[in-house]
Every structure is written in C-alpha cells, then in structure tokens.
N, C-alpha and C positions, 0 to 999 in steps of 0.2 A: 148466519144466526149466531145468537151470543150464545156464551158454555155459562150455562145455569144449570145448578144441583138441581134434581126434582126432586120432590116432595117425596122422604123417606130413603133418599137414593144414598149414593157414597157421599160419607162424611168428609169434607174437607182437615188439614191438621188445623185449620182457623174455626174456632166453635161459633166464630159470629156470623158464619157463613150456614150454618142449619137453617136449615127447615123444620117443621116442628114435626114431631112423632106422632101413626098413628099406634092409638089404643087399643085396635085390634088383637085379637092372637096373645097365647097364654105360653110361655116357657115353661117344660118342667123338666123333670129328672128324667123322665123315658129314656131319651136317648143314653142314658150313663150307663145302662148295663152293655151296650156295647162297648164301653172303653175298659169296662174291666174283662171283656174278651167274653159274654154273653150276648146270645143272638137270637130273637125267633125265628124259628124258621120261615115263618112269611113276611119277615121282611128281607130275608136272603134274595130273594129275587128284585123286592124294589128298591135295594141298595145294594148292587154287586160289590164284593169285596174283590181286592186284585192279589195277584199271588206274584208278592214282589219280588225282585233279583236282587237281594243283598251283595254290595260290595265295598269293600275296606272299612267297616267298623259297624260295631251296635250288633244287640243278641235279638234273636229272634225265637219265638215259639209256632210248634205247629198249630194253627187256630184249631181248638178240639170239634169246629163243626165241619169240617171237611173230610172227619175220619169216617166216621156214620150218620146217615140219613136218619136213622131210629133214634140215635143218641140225642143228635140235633133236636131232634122234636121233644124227645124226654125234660132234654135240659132248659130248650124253651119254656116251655109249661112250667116248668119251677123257678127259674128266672121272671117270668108274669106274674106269678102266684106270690115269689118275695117281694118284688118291687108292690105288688099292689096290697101283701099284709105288714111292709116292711119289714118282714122277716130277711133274714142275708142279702138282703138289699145291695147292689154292686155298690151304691155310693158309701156302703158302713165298710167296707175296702179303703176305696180311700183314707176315709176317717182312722180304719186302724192302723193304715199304713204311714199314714203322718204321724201318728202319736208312737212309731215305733221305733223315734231318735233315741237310741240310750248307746251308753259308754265313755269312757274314760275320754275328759280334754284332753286335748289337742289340736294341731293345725298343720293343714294341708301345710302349707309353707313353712313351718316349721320356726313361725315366728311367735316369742312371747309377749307382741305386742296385746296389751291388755285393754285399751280402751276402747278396742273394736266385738268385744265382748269373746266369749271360750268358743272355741272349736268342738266339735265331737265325733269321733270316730262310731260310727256307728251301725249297727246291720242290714241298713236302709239297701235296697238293692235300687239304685238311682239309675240302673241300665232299664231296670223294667218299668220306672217312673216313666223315661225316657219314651220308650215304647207306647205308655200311655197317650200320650201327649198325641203320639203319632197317629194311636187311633183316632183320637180329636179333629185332628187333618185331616184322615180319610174320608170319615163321615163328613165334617165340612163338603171336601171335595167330590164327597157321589153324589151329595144332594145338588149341588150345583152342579154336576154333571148330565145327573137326570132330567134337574129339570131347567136349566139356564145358561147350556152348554155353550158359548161363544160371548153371549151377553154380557155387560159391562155391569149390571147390577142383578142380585140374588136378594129375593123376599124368602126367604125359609117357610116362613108360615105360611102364607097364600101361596107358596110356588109358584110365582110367576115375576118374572124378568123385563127388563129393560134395558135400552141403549142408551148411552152418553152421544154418541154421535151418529150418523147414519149406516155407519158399515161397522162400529163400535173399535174401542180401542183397546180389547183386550186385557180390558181394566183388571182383573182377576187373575184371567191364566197369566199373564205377564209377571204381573206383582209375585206369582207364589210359584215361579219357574224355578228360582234357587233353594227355593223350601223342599220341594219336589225331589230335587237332589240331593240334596243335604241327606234329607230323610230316607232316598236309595229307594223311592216310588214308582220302579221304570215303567211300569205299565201307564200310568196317569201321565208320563214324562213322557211317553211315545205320540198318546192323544195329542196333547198338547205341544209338542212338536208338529207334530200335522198342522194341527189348526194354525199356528204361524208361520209356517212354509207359504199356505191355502189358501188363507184368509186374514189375516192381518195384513192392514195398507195403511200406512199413514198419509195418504195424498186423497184426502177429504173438506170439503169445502166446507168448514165445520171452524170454530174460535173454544180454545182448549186453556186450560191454567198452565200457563209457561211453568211454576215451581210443580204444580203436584205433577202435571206429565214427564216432569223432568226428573221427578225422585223417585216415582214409580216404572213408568214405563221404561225411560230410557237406564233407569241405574238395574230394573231387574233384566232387561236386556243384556246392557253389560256383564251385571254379576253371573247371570248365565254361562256367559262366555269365558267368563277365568274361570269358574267352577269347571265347565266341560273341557277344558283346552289345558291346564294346567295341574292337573293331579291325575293322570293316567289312570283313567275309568275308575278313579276313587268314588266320586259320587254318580251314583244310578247310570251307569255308561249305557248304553241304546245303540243298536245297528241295525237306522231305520236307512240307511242311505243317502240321508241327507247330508249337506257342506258343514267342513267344520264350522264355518263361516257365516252361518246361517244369523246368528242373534248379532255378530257386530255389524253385518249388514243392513238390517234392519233396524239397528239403531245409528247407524252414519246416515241415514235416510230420514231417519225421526231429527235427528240434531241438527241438520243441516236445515229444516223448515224451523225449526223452534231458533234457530239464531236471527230469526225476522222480529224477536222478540227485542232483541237487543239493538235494532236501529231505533233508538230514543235519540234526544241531542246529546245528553248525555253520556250513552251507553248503558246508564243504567237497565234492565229490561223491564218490557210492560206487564204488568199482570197478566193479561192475555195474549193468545198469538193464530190465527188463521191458520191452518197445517198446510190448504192450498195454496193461497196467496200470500203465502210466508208473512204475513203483516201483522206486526206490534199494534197491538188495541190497549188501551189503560182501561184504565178499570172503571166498571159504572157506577162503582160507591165511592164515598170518602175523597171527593174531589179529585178523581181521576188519580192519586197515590195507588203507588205499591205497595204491599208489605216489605218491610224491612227485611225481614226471615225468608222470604221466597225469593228477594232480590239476588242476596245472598249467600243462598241455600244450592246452587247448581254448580260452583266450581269442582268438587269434586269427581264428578259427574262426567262433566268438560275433559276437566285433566285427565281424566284416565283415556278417554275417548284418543283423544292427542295423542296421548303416550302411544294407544294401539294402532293409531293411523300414522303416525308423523304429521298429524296435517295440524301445525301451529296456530293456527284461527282458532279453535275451537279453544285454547289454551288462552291466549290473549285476551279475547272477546269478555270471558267469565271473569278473569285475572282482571278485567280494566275494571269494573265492579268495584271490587275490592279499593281501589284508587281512590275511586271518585268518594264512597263511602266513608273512608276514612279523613279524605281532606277536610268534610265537614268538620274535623276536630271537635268530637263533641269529648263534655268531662267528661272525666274518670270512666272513659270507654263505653260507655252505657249511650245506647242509639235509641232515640225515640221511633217506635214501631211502623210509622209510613214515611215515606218519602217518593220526592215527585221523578219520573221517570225521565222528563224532558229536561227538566234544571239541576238533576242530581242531588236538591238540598232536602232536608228532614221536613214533615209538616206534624205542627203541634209537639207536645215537650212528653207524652205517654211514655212510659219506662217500665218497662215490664219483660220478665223470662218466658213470661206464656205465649199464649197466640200470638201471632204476627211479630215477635223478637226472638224466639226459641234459638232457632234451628243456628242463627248470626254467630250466635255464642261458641255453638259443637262444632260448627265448619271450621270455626279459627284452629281451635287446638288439633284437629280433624286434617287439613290442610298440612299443619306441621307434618303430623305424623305421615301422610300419604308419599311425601315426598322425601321419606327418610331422613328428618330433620335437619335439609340442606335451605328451607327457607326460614330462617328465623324471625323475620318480622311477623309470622302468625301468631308463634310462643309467644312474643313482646306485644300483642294485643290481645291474647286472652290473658295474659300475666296482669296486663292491666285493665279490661275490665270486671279479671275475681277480684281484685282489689277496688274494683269502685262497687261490686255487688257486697262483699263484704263491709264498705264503709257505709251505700245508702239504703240499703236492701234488707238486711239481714236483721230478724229480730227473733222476741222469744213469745211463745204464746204464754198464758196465763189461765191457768194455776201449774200447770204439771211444767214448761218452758220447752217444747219444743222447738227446733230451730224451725223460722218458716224465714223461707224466702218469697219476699214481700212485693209491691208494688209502689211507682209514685206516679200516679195518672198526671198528678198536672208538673210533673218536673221535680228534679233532684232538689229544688228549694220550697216545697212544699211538702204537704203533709203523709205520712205512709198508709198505703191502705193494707189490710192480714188478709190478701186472698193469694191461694194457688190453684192455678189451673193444674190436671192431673200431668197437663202440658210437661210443667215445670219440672217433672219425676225425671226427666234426662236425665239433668243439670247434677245429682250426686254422682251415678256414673261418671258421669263425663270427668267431672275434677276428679276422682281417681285414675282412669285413663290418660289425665295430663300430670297426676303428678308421679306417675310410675314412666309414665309411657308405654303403657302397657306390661311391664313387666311384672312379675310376680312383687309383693309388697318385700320378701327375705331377700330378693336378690337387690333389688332397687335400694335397700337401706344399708346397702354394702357400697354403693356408689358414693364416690367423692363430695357430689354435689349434692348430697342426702345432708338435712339438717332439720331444725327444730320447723321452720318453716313448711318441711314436704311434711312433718309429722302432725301439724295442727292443720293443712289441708286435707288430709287423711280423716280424723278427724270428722273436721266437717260434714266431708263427705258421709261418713257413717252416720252422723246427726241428721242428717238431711234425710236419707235413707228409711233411718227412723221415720219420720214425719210423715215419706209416702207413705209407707206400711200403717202407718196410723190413720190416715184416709180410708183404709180396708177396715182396720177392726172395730172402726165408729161406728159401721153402720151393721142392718141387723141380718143382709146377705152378703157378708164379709166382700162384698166389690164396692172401688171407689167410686164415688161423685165426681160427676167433670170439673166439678170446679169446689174447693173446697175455702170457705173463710175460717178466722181466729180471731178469738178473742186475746188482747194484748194487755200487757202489763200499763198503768198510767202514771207516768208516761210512757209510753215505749221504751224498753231497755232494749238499745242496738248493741249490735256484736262488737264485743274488744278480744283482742287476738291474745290466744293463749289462756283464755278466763271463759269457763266454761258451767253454765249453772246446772245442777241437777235435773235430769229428766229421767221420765219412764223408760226401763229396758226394754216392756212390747216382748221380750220372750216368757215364752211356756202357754199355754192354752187360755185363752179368754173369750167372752162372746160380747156381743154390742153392750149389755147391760155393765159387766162386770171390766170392760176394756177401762185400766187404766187413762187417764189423762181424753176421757169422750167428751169431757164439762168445756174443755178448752177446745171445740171443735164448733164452727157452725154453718150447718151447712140449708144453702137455703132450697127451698121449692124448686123451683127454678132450675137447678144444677142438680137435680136427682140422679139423673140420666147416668148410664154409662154406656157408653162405645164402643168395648171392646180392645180399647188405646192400650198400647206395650208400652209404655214409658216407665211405670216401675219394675214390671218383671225386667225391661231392659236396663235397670241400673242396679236390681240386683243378679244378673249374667255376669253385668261388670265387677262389682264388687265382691261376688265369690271367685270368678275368675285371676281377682288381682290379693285377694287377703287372707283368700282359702277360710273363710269362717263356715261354718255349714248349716249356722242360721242363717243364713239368705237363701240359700237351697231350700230348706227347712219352709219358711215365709212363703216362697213361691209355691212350694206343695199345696198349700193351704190356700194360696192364691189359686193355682190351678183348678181344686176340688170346688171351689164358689163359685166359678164361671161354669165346671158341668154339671154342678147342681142347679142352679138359676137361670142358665139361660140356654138352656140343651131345648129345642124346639119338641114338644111331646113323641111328634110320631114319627122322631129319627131322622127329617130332612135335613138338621144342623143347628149351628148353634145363631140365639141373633141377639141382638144390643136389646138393653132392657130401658124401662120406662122411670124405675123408682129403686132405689137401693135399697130402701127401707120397707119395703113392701114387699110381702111373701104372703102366696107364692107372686112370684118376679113376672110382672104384664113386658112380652118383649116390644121389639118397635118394627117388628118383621123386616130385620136390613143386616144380613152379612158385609161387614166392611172387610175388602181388598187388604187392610192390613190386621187385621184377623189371621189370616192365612201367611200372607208375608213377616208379619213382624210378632204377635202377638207369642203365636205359637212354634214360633222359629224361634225365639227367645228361653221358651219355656224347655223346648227342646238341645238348644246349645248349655243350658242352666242344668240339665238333669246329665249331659252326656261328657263324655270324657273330654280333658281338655286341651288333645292334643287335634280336634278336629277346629281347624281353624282360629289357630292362636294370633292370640291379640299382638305380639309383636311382630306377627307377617302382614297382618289385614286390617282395613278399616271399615267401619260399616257406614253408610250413609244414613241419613235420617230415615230412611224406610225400611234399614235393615239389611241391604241388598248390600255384601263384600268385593269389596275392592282390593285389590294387591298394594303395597306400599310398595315403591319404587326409586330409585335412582335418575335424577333429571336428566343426566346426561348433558352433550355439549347444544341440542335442539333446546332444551327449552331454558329458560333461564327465570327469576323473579323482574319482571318489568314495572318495578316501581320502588320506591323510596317512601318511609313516611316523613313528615315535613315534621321538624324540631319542635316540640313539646315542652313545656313546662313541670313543674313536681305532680301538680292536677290534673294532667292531660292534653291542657289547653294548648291550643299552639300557637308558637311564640309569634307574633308580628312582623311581619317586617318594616324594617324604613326604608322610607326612599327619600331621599335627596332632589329637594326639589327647589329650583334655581327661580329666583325673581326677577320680575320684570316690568319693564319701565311701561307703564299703562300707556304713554303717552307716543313715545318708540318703538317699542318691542325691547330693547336693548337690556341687555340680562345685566344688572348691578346688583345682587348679591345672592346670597343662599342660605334657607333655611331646613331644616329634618323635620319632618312630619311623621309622624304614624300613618301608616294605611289604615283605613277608615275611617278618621274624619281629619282631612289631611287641610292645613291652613297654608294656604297659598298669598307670601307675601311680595307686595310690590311696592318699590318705591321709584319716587320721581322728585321733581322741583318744580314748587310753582312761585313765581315772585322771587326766586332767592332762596326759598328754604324747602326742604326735606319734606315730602308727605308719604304717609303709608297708608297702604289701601289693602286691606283682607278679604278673602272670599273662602269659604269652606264646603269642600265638595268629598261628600260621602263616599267613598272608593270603594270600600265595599259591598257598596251598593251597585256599583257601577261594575261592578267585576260580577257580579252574581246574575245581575239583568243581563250584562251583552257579554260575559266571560272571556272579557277584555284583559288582558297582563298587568300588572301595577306600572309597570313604564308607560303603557302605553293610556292606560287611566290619568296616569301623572300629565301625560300632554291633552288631554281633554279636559282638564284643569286648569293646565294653566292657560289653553285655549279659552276658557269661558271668563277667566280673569282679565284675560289681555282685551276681549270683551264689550 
C-alpha cells in the first residue's frame, strides 16, 4: 500500500501535501487553567497527573491539589467560577506575567551591540515560564495517553485515533521521547519505554516517507540515545531494566530498511520506501521527483548513526547525496525544489526557502558544525548560497520595509514573488547559528575572523526575525498563517549589503488593530490555518541563545500565551491546530501534530530554561528538533567528495577536452581541435581531388553524459564515432 496522509492526520513539513481540515470542534481557553497549575477536581481522574523525578535542573512546585481533597474541590469551584465570569482567569496570568518585563538595559552577553535592539534585566521568573510550558506537554500528553495510547495519530476533539501504518510507527511517542527527558517526565518516560521495548517493529509491509521517517523517527531514536547514554541520569533517568541499547537498536533496524530508499541510479533517495521489502518507490506526484529538502535532509541522521556503529554505509550512502546534488552546479547555490531520484538532475527552475527547499539550506551549515568543523566544503556552500539568497531573494515589504525572504517560482531570471511560508522562520536562526557557530554573539566578536561581514549577517538575522514575529502580531489570535504574502515596494528594492531601510521595532505591546506595519501584510484565505510549526519559536531559541536580548524570550511569552488561549481543546484533552487566525473564538482542525510535542514545545521550553542545558556549541538539532552531539571524524570516516571548480556565480567551470580529427575517409587522425563540452565540434579533414576538405559534426555532450552518464573521454569517442560515420 502506498503512505498517504489521511484526511486530518499528521501534517507533512511540505504544506502541499495536506488534506484539507475539518470544521468540526471548537478550541477554547478551558484547558489554560491547568497550565497555570488550577485543576477541577473531576478532571483529576480523567487526566492523571504524574508525580515526576526531577533530576539535574529546572524548579519545581508542590501541585497545591495533592495537599487536600477539600481544598482541591474549593479551588475547583473558583477556578470554574473565574474562567466562566472572567474573573482571575488563569490566562490574565499569563497576560500579567508577560507585561511584567521591566528594569534597567542590559545584555546577557554583555555585548553593546545596538542594532539587535536593548536587553533587559528583568523579574521575570523564566524558570516558572519554563514549568509552564511543561504543563502544556503533560496535558498534550495524558490526553493522548488516555485516549490514543500507541497510535500514530491524536484527534483531541473527537478523541479518537489512527494509524499511519498497520502495527503503527510510533509516530508520537517516538517524536517526543527527548522532550520527555529533557523535561525529567520519568513516569511518561517509563510508559513509553515499554511500548518501544513491546510494540514498536519497524518490519511492516507498509511504503513510509523516506525524509519525515527519517527526521522523526529515526533522529528522535537517536537523540534518545545520547540524551540517556551521555549525561549520567541528567535527563529523567528510569530503572525499568531495560538495555542501554534499546533506542540505537531499534534505529540500526529502522535505517537499515530505509537505505532501500537510496538504491535510485543515482543515489539520490526516493521519496518513498517499503520498511519490508526495503524498496525505493518515487513518488506519485510531480513526475515521480523528490523533494530537494528530504533528499537532503537525512545526513545528519546518517552520520551520527555511523559514528555510533562504526558501520560506514550508512555515512557514505547519505554523504553520496550531497555529490551528486551539488554537481548539478546550479547559480549562486540556490536548488530548484525537485529533483529526479534516477538521473540525479533538478526538474523545473522553482526557488524557494519554503517547502520542499527548506531543510537543503540548515543541513549545510548543520553538517559543518556536527562534524566539528573538520569538513569545510558545507561552510563553502551555505556561504554561498546566503549570498545567492541575499542577491536573489531578499526584499523589502511596503510601507513599513520589512525584510522578507522571497520566492522565484520560475527561476533566478525571472520575476520575485513576496510569499513566506511560516516554513521559512528557520532560515533567521539558522544564519545566526552559522555566523557565531554557536557561540555566544561577546565571545564570537572577539574572534579574529569577526568583521563587518559576521555583523551585517547578524543583522539580517535580527531583521528576519522581525518579519516572523510579524506574522504573529497581524493577525487577531496573535498565531501565524502558514503561509504569509507582502506587498512590495515598485519596483522591488532588493537587499544591498550594509544599507538598511527603516523598519518597525515590533516591541512593547500591540494588538492586530494597532500592530505597526499590518498594511504591509497579505495574507490570503487559503493560508489561514496554523499547524502548530516551531520554526519561529525555534529561531527565536536561537537568537536569544546567541545575542542574549530578552526580547526574544519576551516575544515567545506571548507566542506561547496565543497558542493556550486559542487552541487549548475546551474539555482538557489538548491542544489541536486551528482553522482561521483571524477568527475567535479559534475553530480547531481536531489533529495534534507529532511536532507539537517534539519541536514546538521543546523550543518553547529550551527558550524559557537556563542555558547551560544543552548548549549550542556541543549539539546540533535536526530539523525536527531531536539533539545530536557534534563530533570528531576520526581516522573511519572522512569527506568522500570534492566540489568541481566554480566560477565568481557558482557556475561551474567547463571543461575541455581535446579532441583529435579524423580522416572521414581513413580513420587516420590529421589534426586537433578544443572544444567545449557541450556542444563539442568535431572536425575532420581529408583530400579529395588534390585539395583539403573539412567536414563538421556537432554532438551535444552534455546531453550524452546526462542520458547515459557517460565520462567526457569517453562521450569524446562517441563523437567522434558518429563523425567517422
């Protein structure tokens, strides 16, 4: 059977892969008073709370309904009573607790850089923001406990469940096995241990998404396994008896079927893959093409998997990818979003940071770091294509000039279109993450190789940042649109480096109405929807992690409080993606996404908690969130590949071949001429009567290399084969 989304089920990160939502089912605020630690007492039963093992970090409170039976029920009743007169309402908590930034600038890092806007020291207690978050994830996770315990998909509102495949793939517990821990959830952590000892198989006669089984399942596998094996019972440690071995086991089992994905001609891998019959399936849309971004999107994946086994395959196979990818030598490093799995080459000229090119971009810089910056050629292709996204990409909205990063559907010599996918929210993180390397922004600017150029990618970055955030305060349930458009200046003013036009700061309090710069926003029908997607909470993680401002903290507060006011399912079972941003109260679409729990709120939580849990210059995160260790290649693995010489644009340089003439009439080689490879003039001369004739024939080489992926020597003699003729 093929691996089709059903109707409502888990979102793909490609939006063109939905199904359309139902209309069913109403999101409100009920569930919020449990995150400000208010509980009725009948729902104590039909969401058990777990009484977790804290260990190595984060404060904790005693829950006040475990003290007294009587109290509980007192406090109930008054907690009902506000929420339904809006009287101390839990959510006017939040609200006061966001608006309770004050005190003197300053910066965590203790830098005066100014254009990333002031710091503030403030009496925020960000340990119990933190905590909040957490209850978020609990209730997430009892309501899918209760009622969708194993299953690959969770309706919140109708309570009721489905599988992705026949014995299900753990779509859930898998994805939020390093949340679990992180968070120091052991009791949920013990469940869920079980059930992958139990019941998780990946030898199902079932056709799976090579990229998302790869970033979810097998990376939160993985990242399971450094989290429990590498910080000595720091996160949620458990003594159920089981192997330490348990989660790289069962992913050297998973990865071993998913490299059926990669017997293409190419190497490239297939969109799909049979988990039983280990076989590469392309894909049923879009002319049997991959996405360019899931193609990819799995080396890091790979590599670590290597690193943990020794076993080299798994390192090569992903690493050959990267090869064949880049020979297409496309400009200014910017990849058109499909390409064919069998021929390796790009289909159609689509350029875009959103869906289906995202993830190509993050792996690059991503890869560098994983590897402890011993392979260089990653830094030297995302260096190059921020610089083709800054040359083709990059404009300003109108009136207010936002930066947006733009699109060119039909190719870098055509026209810009002003959309962003919420996709695209990476892409500011990320150029901060590559222009520090992780490191704090005070110490990074004390490095030699610090100069005007890391400070105007900086920069950037902050601008960009902006513009998500701005996605949020447009609409009138402060949550973004999946896909947002802009209106642009005419003609388009593109980005010149180091020339920056005035835009809206986006701080201090606003609402949809009164949101600076909303005129420059347009967002259509269509794209109402939201997801539940981490891509800006995750690139404000990054950016207060690396520039210590505590507007991003701040932002994300705010972020956090819209999603549990809007989309908190009424009667407690969780939170689910909505229908309309603009619409309140928020119609949800009854579908918890897998990265809700993994990414969403794992961001929200690493964004509120100290930031010595999992620092940025020991680890990498994959695109689903799930931590990787950076490492040392050692004398096993090495970089198996070269890029092929480049021009100032990217393009890469030609070769000649030397190709000798011949007598039409003999074969006998009298003389030589250089040709360019691809459309290579093959001359001959002879004598007829006494004098001199020349005879030409021209034969497309690069045509001939692409179709039968023949060498240019040996293309050179089927040339002059068909001359001689």
């Amino acid at each position: 059977m093929s691996y089709a989304l059903p109707q409502n089920g888990p979102t793909h990160r490609q939006p063109d892969q939905w199904s359309k939502a139902g209309e069913g089912g109403q999101s409100g605020s009920g569930l919020s008073e449990k995150i400000s630690g208010v509980f009725n007492s009948d729902r104590r039963d039909s969401l058990p709370m777990y009484k977790d093992k804290p260990a190595g970090h984060g404060s904790r409170r005693q829950p006040w309904f475990r003290k007294k039976r009587t109290i509980g029920v007192v406090l109930g009743s008054l907690a009902g009573a506000s929420w339904w007169f809006g009287v101390l309402s839990p959510l006017s908590y939040f609200s006061s607790s966001g608006e309770a930034v004050k005190g003197t600038s300053s910066s965590k890092s203790g830098s005066s850089w100014s254009l990333l806007g002031s710091s503030k020291t403030s009496n925020v207690n960000w340990d119990e923001r933190a905590e909040r978050v957490k209850d978020a994830f609990k209730i997430s996770w009892s309501g899918y406990e209760k009622y969708a315990w194993g299953y690959d998909e969770f309706h919140p509102e109708s309570k009721t469940h489905k599988q992705m495949t026949p014995g299900g793939m753990g779509w859930i517990i898998v994805d939020a096995l390093d949340t679990l821990m992180l968070m120091n959830l052991t009791t949920e952590l013990t469940h869920a241990r079980q059930w992958v000892q139990h019941n998780l198989t990946y030898d199902q006669d079932h056709d799976v998404n090579t990229f998302e089984t790869t970033i979810r399942m097998l990376g939160g596998l993985l990242s399971a396994h450094y989290l429990s094996t590498q910080f000595e019972g720091k996160y949620a440690p458990v003594s159920d008896g089981l192997s330490d071995d348990l989660y790289v086991e069962k992913a050297t089992d998973l990865a071993d079927r998913l490299l059926g994905a990669y017997d293409s001609n190419s190497g490239v891998p297939y969109a799909s893959v049979n988990l039983h019959t280990r076989k590469g399936i392309p894909s049923h849309d879009d002319a049997g093409a991959s996405s360019t971004a899931e193609a990819t999107s799995l080396q890091l994946e790979m590599k670590y998997l290597a690193k943990l086994t020794g076993e080299v395959n798994y390192w090569t196979r992903s690493e050959h990818v990267m090869k064949v990818v880049d020979d297409n030598g496309s400009p200014s490093g910017l990849l058109p979003i499909f390409i064919y799995a069998d021929q390796g080459t790009f289909r159609g000229n689509n350029i875009r940071l959103g869906s289906r090119g995202d993830s190509y971009y993050e792996y690059l810089i991503k890869q560098y770091l994983q590897t402890s910056l011993q392979e260089p050629v990653y830094q030297a292709m995302w260096n190059e294509s921020l610089n083709g996204v800054k040359q083709h990409l990059l404009t300003y909205s109108s009136p207010s000039n936002f930066t947006i990063l733009a699109e060119r559907p039909s190719g870098l010599d055509h026209d810009i279109t002003a959309k962003m996918d919420h996709l695209v929210c990476f892409m500011p993180g990320t150029i901060a993450l590559a222009t520090t390397n992780g490191l704090p922004l005070a110490q990074a600017r004390k490095l030699p190789s610090w100069g005007p150029q890391q400070e105007e990618d900086m920069r950037l970055a902050a601008e960009l940042t902006k513009t998500c955030w701005g996605m949020y305060k447009a609409t009138s349930t402060g949550l973004a649109p999946e896909i947002a458009h802009f209106h642009l200046h005419s003609p388009p003013q593109m980005y010149k480096p180091f020339t920056w036009p005035e835009s809206p700061s986006l701080e201090g309090p606003s609402t949809a109405e009164t949101f600076a710069g909303k005129e420059d926003f347009d967002i259509k029908s269509a794209d109402l929807h939201n997801l539940q997607r981490p891509e800006t909470v995750e690139t404000l993680f990054y950016m207060w992690r690396i520039t210590g401002e505590e507007k991003y903290r701040t932002w994300g507060w705010e972020m956090f409080q819209a999603f549990v006011e809007h989309t908190a399912v009424k009667d407690g079972t969780g939170f689910t993606s909505i229908a309309n941003v603009n619409h309140i109260p928020a119609v949800g679409r009854d579908n918890m996404e897998s990265f809700w729990l993994a990414e969403t709120l794992k961001y929200f939580y690493l964004l509120f908690s100290s930031d010595d849990i999992l620092p940025l210059t020991d680890v990498v995160f994959n695109t689903e969130a799930h931590a990787f260790p950076r490492f040392q290649m050692g004398k096993l693995f090495t970089t198996g590949w070269s890029r092929k010489p480049r021009d100032k644009d990217g393009k890469i340089i030609v070769e000649r071949a030397k190709v000798e003439g011949i007598n039409a009439v003999t074969g006998e080689v009298v003389g030589s001429e250089k040709a360019e490879v691809g459309k290579m003039e093959v001359v001959t001369k002879t004598k007829v009567a006494g004098e001199e004739v020349k005879a030409t024939a021209t034969k497309d080489l690069a045509r001939m290399k692409t179709e039968t992926d023949m060498p240019v020597a040996a293309a050179t003699e089927e040339a002059k084969k068909e001359v001689k003729g």
